[in-house]
C-alpha positions as CSV (number, residue, x, y, z in Angstrom):
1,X,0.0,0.0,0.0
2,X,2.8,2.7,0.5
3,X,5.2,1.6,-2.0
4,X,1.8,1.7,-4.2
5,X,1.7,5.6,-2.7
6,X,5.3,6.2,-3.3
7,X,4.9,5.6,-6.9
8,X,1.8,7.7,-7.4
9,X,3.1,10.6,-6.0
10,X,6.7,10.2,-7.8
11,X,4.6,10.1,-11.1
12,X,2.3,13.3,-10.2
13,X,5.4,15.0,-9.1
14,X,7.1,16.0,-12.4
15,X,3.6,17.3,-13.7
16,X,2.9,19.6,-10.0
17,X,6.6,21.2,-11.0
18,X,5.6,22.2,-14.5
19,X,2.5,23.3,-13.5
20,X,4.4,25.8,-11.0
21,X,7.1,26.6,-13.7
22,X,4.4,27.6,-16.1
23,X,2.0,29.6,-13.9
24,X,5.0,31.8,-12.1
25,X,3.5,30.8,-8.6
26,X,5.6,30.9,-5.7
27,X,4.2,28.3,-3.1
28,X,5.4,30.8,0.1
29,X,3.6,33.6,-1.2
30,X,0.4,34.7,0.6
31,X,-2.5,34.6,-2.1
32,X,-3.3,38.6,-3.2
33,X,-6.3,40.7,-1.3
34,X,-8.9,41.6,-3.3
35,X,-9.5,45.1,-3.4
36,X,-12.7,47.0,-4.9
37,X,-10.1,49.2,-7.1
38,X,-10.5,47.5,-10.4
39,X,-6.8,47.3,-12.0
40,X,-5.5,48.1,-15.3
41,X,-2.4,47.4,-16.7
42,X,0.2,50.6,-17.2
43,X,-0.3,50.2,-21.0
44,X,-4.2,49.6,-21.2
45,X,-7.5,51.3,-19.6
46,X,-10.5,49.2,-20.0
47,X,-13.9,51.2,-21.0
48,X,-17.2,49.7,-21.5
49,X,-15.3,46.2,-22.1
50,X,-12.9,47.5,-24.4
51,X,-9.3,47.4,-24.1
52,X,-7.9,50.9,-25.5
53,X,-3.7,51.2,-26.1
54,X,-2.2,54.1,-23.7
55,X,1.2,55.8,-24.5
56,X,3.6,54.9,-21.9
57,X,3.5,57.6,-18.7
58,X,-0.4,58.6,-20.0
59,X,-1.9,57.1,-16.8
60,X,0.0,58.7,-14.6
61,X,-0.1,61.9,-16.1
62,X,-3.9,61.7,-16.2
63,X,-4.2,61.2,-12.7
64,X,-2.3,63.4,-11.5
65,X,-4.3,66.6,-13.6
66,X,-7.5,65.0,-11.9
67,X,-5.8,65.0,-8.9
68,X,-4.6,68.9,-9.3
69,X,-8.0,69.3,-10.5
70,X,-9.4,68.4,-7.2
71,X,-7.7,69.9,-5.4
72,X,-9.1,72.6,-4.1
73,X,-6.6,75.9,-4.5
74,X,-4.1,76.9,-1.8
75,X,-5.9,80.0,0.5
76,X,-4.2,83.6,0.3
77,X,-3.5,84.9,3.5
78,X,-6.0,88.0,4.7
79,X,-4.5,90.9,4.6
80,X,-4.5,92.6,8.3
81,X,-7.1,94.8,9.4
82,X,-5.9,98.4,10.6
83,X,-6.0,98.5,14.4
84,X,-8.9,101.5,14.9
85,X,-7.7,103.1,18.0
86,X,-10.9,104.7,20.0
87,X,-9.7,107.0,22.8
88,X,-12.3,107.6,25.3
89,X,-12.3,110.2,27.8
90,X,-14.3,109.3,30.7
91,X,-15.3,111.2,33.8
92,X,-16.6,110.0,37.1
93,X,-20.8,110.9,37.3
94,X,-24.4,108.7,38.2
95,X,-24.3,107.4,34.2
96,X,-20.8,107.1,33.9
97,X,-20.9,103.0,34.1
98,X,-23.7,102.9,32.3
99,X,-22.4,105.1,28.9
100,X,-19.6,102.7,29.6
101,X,-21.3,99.6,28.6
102,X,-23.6,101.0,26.0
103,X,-20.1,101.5,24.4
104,X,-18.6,98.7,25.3
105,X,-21.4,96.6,23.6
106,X,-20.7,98.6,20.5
107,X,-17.1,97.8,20.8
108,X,-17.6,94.3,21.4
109,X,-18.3,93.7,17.7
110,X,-15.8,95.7,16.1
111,X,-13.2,93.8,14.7
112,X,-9.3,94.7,15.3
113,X,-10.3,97.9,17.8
114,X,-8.3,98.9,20.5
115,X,-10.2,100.8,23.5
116,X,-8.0,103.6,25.0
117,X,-9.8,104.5,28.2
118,X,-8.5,108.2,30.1
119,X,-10.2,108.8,33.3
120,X,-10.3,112.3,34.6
121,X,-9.0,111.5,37.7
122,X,-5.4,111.6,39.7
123,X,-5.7,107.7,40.2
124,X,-7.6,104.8,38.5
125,X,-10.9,104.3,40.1
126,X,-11.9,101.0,41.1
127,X,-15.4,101.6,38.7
128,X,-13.6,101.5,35.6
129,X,-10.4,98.9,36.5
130,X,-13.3,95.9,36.9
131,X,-15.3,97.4,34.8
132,X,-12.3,96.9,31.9
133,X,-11.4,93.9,33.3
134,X,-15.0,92.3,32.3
135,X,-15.4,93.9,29.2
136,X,-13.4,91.4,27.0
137,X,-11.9,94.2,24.9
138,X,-8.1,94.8,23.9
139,X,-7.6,98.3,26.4
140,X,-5.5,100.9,27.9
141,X,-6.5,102.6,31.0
142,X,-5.1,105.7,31.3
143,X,-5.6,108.3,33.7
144,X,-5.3,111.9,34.1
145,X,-6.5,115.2,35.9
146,X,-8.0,117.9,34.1
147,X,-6.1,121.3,36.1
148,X,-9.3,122.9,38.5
149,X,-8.8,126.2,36.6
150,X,-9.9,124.2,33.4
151,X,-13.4,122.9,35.0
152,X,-15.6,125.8,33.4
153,X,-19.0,125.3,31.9
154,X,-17.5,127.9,28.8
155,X,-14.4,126.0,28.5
156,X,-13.5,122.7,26.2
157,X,-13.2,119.5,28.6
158,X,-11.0,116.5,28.2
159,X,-8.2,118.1,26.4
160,X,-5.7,116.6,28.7
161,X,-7.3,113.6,28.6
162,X,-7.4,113.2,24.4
163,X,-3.8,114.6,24.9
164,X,-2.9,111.4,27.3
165,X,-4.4,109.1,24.4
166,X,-2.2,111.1,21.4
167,X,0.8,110.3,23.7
168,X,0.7,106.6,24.4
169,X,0.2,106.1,20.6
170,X,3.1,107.8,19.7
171,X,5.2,106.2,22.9
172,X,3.9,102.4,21.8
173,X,5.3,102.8,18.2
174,X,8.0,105.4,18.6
175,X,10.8,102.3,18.4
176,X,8.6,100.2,16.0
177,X,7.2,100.1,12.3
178,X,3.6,101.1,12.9
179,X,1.1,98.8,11.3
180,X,-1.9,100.3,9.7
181,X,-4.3,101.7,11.6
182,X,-6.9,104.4,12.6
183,X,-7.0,106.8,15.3
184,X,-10.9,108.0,16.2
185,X,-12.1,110.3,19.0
186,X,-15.0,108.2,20.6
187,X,-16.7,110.1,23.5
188,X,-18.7,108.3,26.0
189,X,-22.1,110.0,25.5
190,X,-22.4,109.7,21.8
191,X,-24.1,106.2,19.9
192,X,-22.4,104.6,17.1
193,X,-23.4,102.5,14.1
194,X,-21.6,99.7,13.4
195,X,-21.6,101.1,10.0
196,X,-19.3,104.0,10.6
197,X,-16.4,101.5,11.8
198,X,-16.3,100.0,8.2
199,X,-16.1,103.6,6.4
200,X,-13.4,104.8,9.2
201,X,-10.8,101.7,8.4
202,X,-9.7,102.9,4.8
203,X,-8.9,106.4,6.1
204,X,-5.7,107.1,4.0
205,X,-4.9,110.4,6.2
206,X,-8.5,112.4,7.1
207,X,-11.7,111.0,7.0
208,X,-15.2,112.8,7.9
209,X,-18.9,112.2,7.9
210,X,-21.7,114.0,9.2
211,X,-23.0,113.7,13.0
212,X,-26.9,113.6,14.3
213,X,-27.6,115.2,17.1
214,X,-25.6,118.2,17.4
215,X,-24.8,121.9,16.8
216,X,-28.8,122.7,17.5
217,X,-29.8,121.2,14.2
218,X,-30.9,117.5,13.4
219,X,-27.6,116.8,11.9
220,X,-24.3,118.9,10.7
221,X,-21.9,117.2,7.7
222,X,-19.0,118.8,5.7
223,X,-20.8,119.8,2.2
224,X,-19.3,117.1,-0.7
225,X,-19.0,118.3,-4.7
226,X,-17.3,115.7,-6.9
227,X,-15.9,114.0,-4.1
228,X,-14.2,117.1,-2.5
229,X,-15.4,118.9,1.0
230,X,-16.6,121.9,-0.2
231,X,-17.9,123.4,2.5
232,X,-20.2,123.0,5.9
233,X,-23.6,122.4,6.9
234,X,-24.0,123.8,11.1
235,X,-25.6,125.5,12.9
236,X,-22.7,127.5,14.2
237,X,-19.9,129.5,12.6
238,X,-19.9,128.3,9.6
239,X,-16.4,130.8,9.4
240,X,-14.6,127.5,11.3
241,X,-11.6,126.4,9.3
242,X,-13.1,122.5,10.3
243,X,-16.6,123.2,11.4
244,X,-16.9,119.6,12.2
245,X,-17.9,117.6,15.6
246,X,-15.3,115.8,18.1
247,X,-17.0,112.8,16.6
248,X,-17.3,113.2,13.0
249,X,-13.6,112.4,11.5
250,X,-11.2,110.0,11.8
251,X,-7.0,110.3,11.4
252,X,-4.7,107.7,10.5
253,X,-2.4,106.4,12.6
254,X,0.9,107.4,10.5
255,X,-0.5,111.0,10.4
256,X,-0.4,111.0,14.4
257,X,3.0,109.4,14.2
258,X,4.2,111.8,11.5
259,X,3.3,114.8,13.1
260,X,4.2,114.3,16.8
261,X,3.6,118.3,17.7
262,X,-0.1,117.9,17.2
263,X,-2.4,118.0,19.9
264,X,-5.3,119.9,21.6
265,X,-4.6,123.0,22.8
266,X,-5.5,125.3,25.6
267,X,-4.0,128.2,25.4
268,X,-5.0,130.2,22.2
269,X,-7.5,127.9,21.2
270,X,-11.5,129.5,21.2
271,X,-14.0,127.9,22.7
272,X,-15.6,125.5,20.2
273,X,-12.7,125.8,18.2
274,X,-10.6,122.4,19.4
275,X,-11.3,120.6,16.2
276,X,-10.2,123.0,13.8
277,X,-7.0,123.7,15.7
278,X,-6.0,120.0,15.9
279,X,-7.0,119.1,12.3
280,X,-5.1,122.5,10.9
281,X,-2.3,121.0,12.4
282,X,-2.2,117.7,10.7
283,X,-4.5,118.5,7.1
284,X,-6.2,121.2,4.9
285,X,-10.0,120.8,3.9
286,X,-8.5,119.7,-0.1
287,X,-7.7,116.5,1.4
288,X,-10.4,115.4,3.5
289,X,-12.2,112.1,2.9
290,X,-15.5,111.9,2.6
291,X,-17.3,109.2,4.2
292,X,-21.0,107.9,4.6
293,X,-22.3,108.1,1.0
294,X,-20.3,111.4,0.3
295,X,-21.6,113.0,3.6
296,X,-25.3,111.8,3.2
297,X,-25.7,109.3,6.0
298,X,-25.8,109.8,9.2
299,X,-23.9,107.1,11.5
300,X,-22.8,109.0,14.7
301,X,-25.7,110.8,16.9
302,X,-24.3,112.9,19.9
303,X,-27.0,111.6,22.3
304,X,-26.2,112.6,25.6
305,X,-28.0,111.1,28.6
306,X,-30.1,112.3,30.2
307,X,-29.5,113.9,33.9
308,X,-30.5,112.1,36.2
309,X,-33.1,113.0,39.1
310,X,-31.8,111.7,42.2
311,X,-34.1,113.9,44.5
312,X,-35.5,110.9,46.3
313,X,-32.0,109.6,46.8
314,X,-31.6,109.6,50.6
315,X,-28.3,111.8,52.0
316,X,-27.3,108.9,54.4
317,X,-27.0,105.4,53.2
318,X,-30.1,103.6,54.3
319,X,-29.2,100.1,52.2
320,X,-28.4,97.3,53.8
321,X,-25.6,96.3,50.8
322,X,-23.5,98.8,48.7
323,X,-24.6,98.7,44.9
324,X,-22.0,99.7,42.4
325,X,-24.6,102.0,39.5
């Protein structure tokens, strides 16, 4: 029975070798995966059952187009924003916190701002310090006292305090290469559009617009012909070099730097007159910028708050807890 074995297997084992010689198949070789890529040969591409001749090197070129094609194209990098730079002077009063947030809110959604805050005061109050703290803003708080002689209903307020603003700029980029940006007066007690901080952040040197609320009339705004300030409509002296509000232009930020002598003045300057003397220092009314539709929208209103009655506010504390307003 084994020699019977023996012989079979001696017989079959010439043909097993031929059949391995013939079919290339190496006995230690694990049998291929099946994948659901079909594969074509690097000279042929089936289609539709048919066999079509490539030139060597087609396929790959092929794929790789489809795979540039696909690819979806490499993202520029935005340009930068210019930093707007709102200086705030601030003074210590019932509505004070509240202005604050009303402006803060505004703020809030402006991209790329920087919040320059100047109390009024010899020392940071403890008010503003938390209430900067929580605002989630980029700030400077800043602080300085406007002389007693100064505090006169007739007489300009927060020069010093605009002044203190105008001199931190300069200090922060006086050993630097500024980067673009905009520099823009933004009292406490006036509302702004969101609008406005779009127009303001292509200011090449001066920018204006017309403000609601002010001068006794509905509105005043510099008077536009073919893109030029021509002229002013106010409601008082219309003489002014720059008969324009605190809050109705905007200067950029490598004019301040360029012209470090600028600054609100005190002595020599007439009341109402603080604008005209600061922009005559740093432009002339040929190159002003007009702004809002060519001085036709209005996007700044000088608001004011109301005074507050605090008759029935009792002289002596009567509350059990201490409630910051």
């Amino acid at each position: 029975m084994k020699s019977a074995l023996c012989s079979r297997f001696f017989i079959l084992l010439p043909w097993i070798l031929i059949v391995i010689i013939m079919l290339d198949v190496d006995p230690r070789r694990p049998a291929p995966q099946l994948t659901s890529r079909p594969y074509f040969s690097p000279h042929t591409v089936g289609c539709g059952g048919s066999r079509v001749p490539l030139r060597r090197g087609s396929l790959g070129r092929d794929t790789a187009e489809k795979r540039n094609e696909s690819r979806p194209p490499p993202l520029q990098p935005e340009p930068r924003l210019p930093t707007i730079y709102a200086i705030t002077p601030t003074y210590s009063r019932p509505v004070q916190k509240a202005e604050l947030t009303r402006l803060a809110n505004t703020f809030r959604q402006v991209a790329q701002l920087h919040w320059i805050l100047v109390e009024d005061r010899a020392t940071r109050s403890e008010l503003v310090s938390s209430f900067l703290a929580r605002a989630g803003l980029p700030n400077t708080h800043l602080h300085v006292p406007t002389p007693r002689r100064y505090k006169r209903p007739w007489l300009p307020r927060a020069t010093e305090q605009r002044n203190a603003g105008l001199a931190w700029l300069r200090q922060r980029h006086q050993h630097q290469s500024a980067q673009p940006g905009v520099l823009f007066f933004a009292d406490d007690d006036n509302t702004y559009s969101l609008e406005l901080f779009q127009e303001m952040r292509t200011t090449r040197k001066v920018s204006v617009w017309p403000v609601g609320l002010v001068g006794g009339r509905r509105y005043e705004r510099p008077l536009v012909k073919n893109g030029k300030v021509v002229g002013w409509y106010t409601g008082w002296r219309e003489d002014r070099p720059f008969a324009i509000d605190m809050a109705g232009f905007a200067v950029s930020l490598q004019v301040i730097l360029s012209n470090p002598k600028a600054v609100f003045k005190r002595r020599g300057s007439q009341p109402g007159m603080q604008e005209s003397d600061f922009l005559k220092q740093i432009t002339t009314v040929e190159e002003l910028e007009p702004k809002a539709s060519n001085c036709t929208k209005v996007l700044v209103w000088h608001t004011r708050t109301e005074k507050v009655n605090l008759a029935n506010e009792p002289k002596s504390h009567l509350d059990t807890v201490n409630i910051e307003v």
